[in-house]
N, C-alpha and C positions, 0 to 999 in steps of 0.2 A: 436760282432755284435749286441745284446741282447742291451748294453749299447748303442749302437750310435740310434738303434731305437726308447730305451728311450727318449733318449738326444731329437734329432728330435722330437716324440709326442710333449715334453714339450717344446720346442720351440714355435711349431704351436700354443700348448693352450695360450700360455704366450703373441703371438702377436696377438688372437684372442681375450682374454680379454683385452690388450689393447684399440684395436680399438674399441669395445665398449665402454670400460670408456670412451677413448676421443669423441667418438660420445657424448653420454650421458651427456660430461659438452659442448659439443658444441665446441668444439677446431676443431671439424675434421667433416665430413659427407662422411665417405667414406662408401659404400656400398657395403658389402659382398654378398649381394644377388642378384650380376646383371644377367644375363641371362644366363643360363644355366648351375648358380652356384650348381646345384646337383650332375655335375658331378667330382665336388672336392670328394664328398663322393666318388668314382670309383679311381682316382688318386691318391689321398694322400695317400692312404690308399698300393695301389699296389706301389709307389714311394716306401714307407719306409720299405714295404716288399722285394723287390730290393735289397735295400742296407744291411736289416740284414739276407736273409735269405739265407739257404746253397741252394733252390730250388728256380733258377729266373727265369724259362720257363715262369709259370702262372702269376708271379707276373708284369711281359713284358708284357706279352699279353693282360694281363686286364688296367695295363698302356697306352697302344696305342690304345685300346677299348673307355679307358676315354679323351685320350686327342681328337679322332676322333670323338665321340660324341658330347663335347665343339667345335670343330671347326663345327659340323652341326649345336647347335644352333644358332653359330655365323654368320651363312651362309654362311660359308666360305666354305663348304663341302655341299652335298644334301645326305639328308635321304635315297631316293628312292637309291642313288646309290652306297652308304653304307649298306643297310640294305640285295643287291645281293650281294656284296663280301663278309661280316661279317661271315658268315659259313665258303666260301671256305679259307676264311683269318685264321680261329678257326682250320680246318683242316688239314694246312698245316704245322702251327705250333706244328699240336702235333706231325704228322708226323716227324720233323725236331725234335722234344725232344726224341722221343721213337729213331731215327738214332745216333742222337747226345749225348746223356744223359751221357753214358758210356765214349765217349774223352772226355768230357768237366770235370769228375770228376775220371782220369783213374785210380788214383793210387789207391784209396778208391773203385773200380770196380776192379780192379786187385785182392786185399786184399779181397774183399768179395765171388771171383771166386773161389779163393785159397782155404777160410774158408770151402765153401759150399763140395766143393772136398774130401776135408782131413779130416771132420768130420764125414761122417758118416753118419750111425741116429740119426740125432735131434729129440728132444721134437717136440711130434705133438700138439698142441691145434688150434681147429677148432670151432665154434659156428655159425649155420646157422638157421636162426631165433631164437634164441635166445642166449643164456648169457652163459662165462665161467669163470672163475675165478683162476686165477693159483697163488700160492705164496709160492716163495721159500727159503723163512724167514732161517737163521741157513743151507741153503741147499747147493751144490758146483753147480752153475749152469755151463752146455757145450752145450749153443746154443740151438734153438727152429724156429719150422717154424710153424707164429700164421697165421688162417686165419679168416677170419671174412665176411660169407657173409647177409645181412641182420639179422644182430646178434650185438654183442660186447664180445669184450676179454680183459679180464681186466689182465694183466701181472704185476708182483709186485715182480723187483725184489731188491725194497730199502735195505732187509735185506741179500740179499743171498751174496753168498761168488764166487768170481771168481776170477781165479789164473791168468789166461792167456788170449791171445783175444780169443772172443767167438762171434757167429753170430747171428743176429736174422733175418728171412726170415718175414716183417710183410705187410700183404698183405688185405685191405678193398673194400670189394663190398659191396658200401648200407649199409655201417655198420661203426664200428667203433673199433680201440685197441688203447688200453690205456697201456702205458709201464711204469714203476716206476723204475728209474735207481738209484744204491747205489751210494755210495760216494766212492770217493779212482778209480775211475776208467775214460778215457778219452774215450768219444762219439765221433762215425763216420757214420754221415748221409748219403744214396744215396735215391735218392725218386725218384719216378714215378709221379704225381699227373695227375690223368684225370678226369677234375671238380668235382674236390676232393681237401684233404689238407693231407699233413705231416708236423707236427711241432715238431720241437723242443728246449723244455721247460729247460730242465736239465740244471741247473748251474754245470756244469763241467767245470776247467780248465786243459788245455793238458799238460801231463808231458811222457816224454817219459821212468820213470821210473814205469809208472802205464797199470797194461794191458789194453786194448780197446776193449767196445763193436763194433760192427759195426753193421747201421741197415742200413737191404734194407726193405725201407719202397716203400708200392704201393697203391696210394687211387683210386678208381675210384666211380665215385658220394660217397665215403666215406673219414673216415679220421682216419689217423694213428697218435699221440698225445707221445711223450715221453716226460715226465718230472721227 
């Protein structure tokens, strides 16, 4: 998914320079700036996150935010009568993520009910206003529940050793975790985001003969980052 987003950016750049050059020797005058071309910046952006990312609640809702905007400058829509529903429209949606979250990704929600069950006590790291630091370099990691509220948790597990699947519970308010995943191992996203972000960064590819992390990541005005 990582690739096809690339692919896309550099498509857009590629036929953004164009039409400039060709404006520029005069071949063309097409005008990328026509009215209420700002809200490409809102679209494009949530379009290509759509297509690569494991979490398209947000990336939809700021999609149909940007194209509903482009249709108000067009007048094709009215402000006054957008700008009453936009909340309850923002609401119901999240509504409909926090009901739906779980069937739309069951199996990786199943897998992560199971982990959370059968381990135990996990690794606590917590940082609330401020910074923690964990690194389990040479260490056997079995799963951790990070939380972050107006803080950061910097997780680092590039060097550590893990045998089997293992969970990580990573949860931002007003803050932020940062996860650092080794190599040799296959990634399983499930996210929450509430105008917030979880990404993830990790080039891993799946092999079913490599154990799997799983992360339940939850941002809310923060953001969970695995790479």
């Amino acid at each position: 998914m990582k690739k096809i987003g690339n692919l896309l950016w550099g498509i857009l750049l590629i036929a953004i320079g164009v039409i400039f050059g060709l404006n520029a020797l005069g071949i063309t005058n097409i005008n990328i700036f026509f009215r209420g071309w700002w809200t490409l910046i809102i679209i494009i952006p949530s379009f290509i996150e759509l297509i690569r990312s494991d979490s398209k609640m947000w990336s939809f809702i700021w999609l149909v935010i940007g194209i509903v905007l482009l249709l108000c400058t067009q007048n094709i829509l009215s402000f006054s009568m957008i700008s009453k529903l936009i909340v309850p429209f923002i609401l119901v949606m999240i509504g409909i993520s926090l009901i739906f979250k779980d069937t739309l990704n069951k199996k990786v929600a199943d897998k992560i009910k199971e982990l959370n069950q059968n381990k135990g006590n996990l690794e606590e790291l917590c940082a609330t206003f401020g910074e923690q630091k964990s690194n389990f370099a040479g260490q056997e990691f079995n799963g951790a529940n990070v939380d972050s509220v107006f803080g950061g948790v910097d997780l680092d597990l590039s060097k550590a050793i893990i045998k089997q699947d293992q969970i990580i519970n990573a949860t931002a308010i007003f803050g932020g975790v940062e996860i650092r995943v080794p190599e040799g191992v296959n990634i399983k996203l499930k996210s929450t985001p509430i105008f917030g972000g979880v990404s993830n960064k990790a080039q891993a590819t799946y092999s079913e003969n490599l154990p799997t992390l799983y992360i339940n990541g939850t941002a809310i005005f923060g953001g969970v980052e695995i790479k």
